[in-house]
VOKOL-340213 format. One line per 8 residues: number of its first residue (from 0); their letters; for each residue x, z negated, y negated of N, C-alpha, C, CB. Coordinates in pm, whole numbers. Glycine has a CB too. Layout:
N
NUM) a) X Z Y X Z Y X Z Y X Z Y  ... .
//
This chain:
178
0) xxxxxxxx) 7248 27941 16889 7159 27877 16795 7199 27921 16653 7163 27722 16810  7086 27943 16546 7141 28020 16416 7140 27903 16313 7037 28160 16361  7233 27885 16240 7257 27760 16174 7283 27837 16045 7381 27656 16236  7215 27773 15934 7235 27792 15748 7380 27779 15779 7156 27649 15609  7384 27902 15677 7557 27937 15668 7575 27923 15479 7606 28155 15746  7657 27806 15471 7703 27847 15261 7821 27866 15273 7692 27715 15113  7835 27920 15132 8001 27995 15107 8031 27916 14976 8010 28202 15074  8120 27876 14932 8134 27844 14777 8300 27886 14721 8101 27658 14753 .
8) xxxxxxxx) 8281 27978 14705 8396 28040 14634 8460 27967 14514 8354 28169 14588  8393 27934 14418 8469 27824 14293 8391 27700 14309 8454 27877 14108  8448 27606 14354 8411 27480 14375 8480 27389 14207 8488 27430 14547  8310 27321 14210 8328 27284 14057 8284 27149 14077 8238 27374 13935  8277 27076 14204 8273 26951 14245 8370 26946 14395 8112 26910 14258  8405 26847 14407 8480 26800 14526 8487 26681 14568 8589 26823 14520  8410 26589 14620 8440 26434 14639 8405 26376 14764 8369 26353 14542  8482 26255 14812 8494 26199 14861 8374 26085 14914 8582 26191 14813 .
16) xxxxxxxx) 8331 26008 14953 8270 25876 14908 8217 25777 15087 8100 25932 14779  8242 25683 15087 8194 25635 15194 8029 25558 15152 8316 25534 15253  7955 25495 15204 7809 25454 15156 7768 25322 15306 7675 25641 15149  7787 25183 15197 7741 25107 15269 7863 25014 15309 7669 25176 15367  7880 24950 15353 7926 24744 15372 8060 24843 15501 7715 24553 15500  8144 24782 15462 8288 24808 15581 8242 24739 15721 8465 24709 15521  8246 24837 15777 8254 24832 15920 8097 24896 15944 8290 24662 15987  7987 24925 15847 7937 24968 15865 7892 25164 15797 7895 24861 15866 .
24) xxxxxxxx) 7966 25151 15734 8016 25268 15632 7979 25411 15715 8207 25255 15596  7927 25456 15617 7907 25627 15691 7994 25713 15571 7693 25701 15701  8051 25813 15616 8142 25899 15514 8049 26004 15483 8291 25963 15576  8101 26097 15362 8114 26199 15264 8170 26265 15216 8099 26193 15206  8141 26386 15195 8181 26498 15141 8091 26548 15053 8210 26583 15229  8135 26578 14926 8040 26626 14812 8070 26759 14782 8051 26546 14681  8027 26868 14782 8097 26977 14719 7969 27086 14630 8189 27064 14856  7991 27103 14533 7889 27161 14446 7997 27304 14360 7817 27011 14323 .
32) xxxxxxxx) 7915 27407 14386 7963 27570 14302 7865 27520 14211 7933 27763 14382  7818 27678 14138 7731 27645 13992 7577 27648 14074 7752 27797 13833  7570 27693 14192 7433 27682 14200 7370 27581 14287 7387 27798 14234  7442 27535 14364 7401 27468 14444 7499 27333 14517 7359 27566 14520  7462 27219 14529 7528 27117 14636 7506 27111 14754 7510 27004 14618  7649 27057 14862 7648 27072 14978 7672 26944 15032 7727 27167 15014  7650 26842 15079 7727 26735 15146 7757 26745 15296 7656 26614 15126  7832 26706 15308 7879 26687 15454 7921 26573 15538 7971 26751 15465 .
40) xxxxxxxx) 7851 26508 15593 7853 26410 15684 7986 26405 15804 7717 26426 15746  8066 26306 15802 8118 26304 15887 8181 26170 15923 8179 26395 15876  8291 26154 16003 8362 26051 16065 8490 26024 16030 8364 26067 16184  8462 25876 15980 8620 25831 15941 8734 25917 15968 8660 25707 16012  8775 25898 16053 8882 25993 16164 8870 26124 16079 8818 26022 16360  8761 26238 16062 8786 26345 16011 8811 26369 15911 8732 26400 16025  8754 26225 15791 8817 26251 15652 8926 26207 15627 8753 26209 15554  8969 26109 15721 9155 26050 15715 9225 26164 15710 9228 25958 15861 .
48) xxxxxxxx) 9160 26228 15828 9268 26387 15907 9276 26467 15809 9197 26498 16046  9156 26495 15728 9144 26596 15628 9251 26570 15501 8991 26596 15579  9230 26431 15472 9307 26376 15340 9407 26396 15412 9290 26226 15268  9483 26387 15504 9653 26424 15530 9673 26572 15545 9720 26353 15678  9583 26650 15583 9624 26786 15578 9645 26825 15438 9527 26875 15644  9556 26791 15331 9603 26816 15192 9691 26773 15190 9547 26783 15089  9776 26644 15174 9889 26598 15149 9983 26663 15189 9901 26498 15182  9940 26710 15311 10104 26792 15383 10069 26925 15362 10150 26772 15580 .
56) xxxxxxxx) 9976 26984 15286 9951 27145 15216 9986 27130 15085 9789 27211 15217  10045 26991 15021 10072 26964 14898 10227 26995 14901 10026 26820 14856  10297 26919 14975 10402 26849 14978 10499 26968 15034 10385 26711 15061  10437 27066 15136 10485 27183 15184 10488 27299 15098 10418 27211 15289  10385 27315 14977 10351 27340 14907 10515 27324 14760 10215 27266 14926  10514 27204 14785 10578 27169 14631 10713 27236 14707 10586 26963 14556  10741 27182 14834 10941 27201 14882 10908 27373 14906 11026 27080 15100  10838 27436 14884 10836 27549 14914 10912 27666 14730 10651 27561 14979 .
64) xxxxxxxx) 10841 27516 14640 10848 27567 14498 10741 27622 14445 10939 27655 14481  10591 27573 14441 10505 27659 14418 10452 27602 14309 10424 27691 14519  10452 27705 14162 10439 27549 14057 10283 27463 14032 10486 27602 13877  10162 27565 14097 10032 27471 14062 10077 27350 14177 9845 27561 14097  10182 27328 14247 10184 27184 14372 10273 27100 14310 10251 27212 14552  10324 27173 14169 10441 27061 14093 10320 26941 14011 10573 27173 13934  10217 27015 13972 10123 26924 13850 10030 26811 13917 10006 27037 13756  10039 26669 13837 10003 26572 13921 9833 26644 13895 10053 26390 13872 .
72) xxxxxxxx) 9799 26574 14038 9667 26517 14056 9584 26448 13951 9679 26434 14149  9483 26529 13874 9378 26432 13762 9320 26312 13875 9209 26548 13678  9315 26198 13836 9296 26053 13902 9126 26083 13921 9349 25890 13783  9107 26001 14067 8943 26100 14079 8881 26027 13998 8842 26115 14236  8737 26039 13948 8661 25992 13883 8556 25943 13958 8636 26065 13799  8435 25839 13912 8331 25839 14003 8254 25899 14048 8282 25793 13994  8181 25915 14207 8103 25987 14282 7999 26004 14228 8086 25949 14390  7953 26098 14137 7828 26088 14110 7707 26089 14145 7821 26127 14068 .
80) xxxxxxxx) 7586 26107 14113 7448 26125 14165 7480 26272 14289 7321 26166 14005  7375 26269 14374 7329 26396 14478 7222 26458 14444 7299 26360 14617  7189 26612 14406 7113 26649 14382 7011 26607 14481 7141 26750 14354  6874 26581 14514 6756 26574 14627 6750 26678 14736 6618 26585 14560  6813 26785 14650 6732 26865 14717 6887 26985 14825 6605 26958 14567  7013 26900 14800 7147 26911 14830 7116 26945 14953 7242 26798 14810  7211 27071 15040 7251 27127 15165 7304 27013 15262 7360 27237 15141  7270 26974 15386 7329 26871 15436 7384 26931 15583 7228 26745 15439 .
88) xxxxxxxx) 7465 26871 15596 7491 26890 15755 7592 26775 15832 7565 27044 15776  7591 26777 15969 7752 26664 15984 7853 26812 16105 7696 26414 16132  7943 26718 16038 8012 26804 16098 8108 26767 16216 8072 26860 16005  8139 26886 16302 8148 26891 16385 8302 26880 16413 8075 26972 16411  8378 27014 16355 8485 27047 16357 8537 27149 16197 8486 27111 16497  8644 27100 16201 8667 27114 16048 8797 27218 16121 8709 26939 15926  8917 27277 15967 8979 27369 16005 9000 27377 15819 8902 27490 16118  9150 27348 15828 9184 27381 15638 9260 27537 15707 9348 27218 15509 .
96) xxxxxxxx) 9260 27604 15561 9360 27702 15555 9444 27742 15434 9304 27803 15593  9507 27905 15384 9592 27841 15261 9563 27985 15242 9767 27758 15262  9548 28029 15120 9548 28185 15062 9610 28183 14960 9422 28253 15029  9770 28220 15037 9835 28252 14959 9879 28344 14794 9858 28262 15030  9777 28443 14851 9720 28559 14764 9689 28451 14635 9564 28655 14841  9576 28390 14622 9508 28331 14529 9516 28191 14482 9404 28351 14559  9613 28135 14605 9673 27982 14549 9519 27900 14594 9723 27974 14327  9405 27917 14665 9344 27862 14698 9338 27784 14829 9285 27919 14673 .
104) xxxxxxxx) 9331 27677 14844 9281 27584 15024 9164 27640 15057 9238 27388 15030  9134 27714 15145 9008 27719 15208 8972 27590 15314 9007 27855 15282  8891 27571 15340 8788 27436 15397 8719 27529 15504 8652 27350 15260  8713 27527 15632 8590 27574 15719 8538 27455 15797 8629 27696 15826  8386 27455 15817 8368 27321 15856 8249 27414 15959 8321 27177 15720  8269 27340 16071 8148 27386 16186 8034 27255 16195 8232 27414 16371  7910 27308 16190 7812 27193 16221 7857 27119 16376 7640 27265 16227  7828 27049 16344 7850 26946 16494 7749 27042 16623 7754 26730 16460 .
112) xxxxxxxx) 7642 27048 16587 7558 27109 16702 7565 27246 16735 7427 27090 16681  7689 27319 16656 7748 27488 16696 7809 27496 16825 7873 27550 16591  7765 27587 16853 7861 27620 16950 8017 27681 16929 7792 27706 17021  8115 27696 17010 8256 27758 16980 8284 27870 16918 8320 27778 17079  8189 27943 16977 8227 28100 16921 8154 28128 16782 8171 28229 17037  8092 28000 16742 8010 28024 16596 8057 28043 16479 7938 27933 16560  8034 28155 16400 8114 28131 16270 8116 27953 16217 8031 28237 16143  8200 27931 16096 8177 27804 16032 8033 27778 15950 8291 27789 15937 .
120) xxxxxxxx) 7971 27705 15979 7845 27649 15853 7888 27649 15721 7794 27490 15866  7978 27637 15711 8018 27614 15575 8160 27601 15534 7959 27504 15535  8195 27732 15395 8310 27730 15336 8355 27743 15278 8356 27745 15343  8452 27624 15177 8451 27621 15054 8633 27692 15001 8404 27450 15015  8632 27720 14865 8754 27726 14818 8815 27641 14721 8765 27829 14781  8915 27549 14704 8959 27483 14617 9098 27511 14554 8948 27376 14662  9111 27464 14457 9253 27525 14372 9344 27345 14412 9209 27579 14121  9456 27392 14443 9565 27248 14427 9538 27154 14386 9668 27245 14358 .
128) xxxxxxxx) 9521 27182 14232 9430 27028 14172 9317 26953 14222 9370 27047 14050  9231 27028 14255 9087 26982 14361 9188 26920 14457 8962 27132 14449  9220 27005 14558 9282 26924 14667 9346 26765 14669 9383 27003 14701  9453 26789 14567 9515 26669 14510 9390 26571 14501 9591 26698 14359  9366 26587 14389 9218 26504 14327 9185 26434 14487 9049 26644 14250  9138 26525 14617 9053 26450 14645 9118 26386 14796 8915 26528 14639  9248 26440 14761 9365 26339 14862 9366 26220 14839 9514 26362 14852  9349 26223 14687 9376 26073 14656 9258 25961 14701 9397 26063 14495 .
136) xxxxxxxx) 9114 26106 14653 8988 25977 14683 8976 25969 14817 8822 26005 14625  9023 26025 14892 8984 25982 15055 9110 25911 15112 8947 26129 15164  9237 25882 15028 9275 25756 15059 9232 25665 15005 9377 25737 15054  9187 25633 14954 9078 25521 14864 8985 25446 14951 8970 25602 14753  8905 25594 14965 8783 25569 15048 8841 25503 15189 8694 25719 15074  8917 25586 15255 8936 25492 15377 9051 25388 15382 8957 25575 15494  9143 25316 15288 9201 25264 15293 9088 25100 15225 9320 25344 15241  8939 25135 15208 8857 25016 15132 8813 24956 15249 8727 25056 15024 .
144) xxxxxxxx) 8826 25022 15380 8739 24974 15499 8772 24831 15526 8763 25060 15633  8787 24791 15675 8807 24689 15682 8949 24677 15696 8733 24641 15763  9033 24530 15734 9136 24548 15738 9223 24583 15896 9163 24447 15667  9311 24642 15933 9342 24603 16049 9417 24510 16125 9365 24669 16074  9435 24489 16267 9484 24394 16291 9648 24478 16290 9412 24318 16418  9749 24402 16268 9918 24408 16305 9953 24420 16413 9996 24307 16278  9895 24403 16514 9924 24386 16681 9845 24546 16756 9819 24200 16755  9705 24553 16701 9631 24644 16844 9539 24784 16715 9453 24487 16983 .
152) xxxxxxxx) 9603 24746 16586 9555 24801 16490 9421 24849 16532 9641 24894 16442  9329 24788 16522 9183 24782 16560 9156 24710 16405 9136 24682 16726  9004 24749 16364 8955 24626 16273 8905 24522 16302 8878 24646 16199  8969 24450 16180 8940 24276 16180 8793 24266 16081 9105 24166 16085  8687 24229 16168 8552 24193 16100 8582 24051 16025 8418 24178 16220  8508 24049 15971 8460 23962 15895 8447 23821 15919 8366 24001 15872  8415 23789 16073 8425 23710 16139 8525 23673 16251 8339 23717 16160  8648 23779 16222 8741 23717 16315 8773 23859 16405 8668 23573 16408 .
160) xxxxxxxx) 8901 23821 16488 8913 23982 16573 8972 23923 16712 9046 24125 16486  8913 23947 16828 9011 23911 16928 9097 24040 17024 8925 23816 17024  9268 23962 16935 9307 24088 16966 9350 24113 17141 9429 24114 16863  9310 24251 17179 9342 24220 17317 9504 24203 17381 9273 24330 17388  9618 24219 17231 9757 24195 17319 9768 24032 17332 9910 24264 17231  9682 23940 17250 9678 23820 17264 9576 23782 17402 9638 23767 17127  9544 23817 17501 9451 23816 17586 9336 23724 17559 9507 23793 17699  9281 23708 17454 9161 23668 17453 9148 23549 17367 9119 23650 17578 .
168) xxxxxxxx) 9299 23516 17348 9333 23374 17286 9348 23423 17115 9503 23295 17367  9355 23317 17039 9401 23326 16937 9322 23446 16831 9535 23342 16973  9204 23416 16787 9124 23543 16725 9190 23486 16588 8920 23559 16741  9215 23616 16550 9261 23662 16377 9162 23660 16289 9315 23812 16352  9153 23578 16196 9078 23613 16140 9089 23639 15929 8994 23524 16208  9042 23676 15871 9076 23706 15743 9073 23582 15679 8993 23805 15681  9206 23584 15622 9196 23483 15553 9216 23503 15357 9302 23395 15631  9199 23459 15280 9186 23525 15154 9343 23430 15099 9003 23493 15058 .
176) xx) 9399 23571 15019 9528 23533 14958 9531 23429 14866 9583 23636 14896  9591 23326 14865 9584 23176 14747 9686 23258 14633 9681 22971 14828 .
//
């Protein structure tokens, strides 16, 4: 199947953002070069995974001695507007990499509905600082969800959680700090 393929070599946006009430939340990916925006749809789980692979391309990065991994992270700013008329896709399977050559993270992201042997849909390049930057907003983003439980680390709704190491007894429920 032939799937829109983008490339974005200088990425001059990078963000994060979840959309909509915890526990019901759909995730984001923002990424905009000079001509065009891309978003990318995906699953909790893949932007957690993603935000730790930066961290540990940071951190491997810094004990290695590399000095753009010494300079903090600019603090992210807010998600802005989406162009209308923005590239969309969800994705499937993701894949960071590191070019050494140029000090850039490459990003490859496969549409969900590709097959294996398909090139990536889409792939971006970011410099350290981007990365950083958006380590931070996708711990943000998924650390706003709901809370979990201490026992079966599952989330605790709104209305209570029954956890299953308590067999059925004793539902948790949120209570607000005095």
């Amino acid at each position: 199947m032939a799937f829109e393929r983008r490339q974005f070599e200088e990425v001059t946006r990078a963000e994060a953002e979840a959309i909509g009430v915890p526990g019901q939340r759909r995730f984001r990916m923002i990424f905009a070069d000079q001509y065009e925006t891309a978003v990318l749809w995906l699953e909790k789980q893949q932007l957690q995974a993603l935000g730790l692979a930066f961290e540990q391309i940071i951190g491997q990065l810094r004990s290695a001695g590399v000095a753009e991994a010494r300079a903090a992270a600019p603090r992210p700013g807010p998600v802005g507007p989406v162009p209308p008329d923005a590239w969309e896709i969800q994705v499937g399977r993701l894949m960071v990499g590191f070019d050494e050559d140029r000090n850039l993270v490459s990003l490859f992201i496969h549409d969900i509905e590709a097959d294996e042997d398909d090139p990536p849909s889409f792939v971006c390049r970011m410099n350290l600082a981007q990365i950083g930057t958006m380590a931070i907003q996708i711990g943000e983003v998924v650390a706003a969800g709901r809370p979990l439980c201490p026992r079966c680390h599952q989330p605790i709704d709104p209305g209570g959680h029954v956890c299953p190491h308590d067999n059925g007894h004793f539902p948790h429920l949120i209570r607000p700090i005095d």
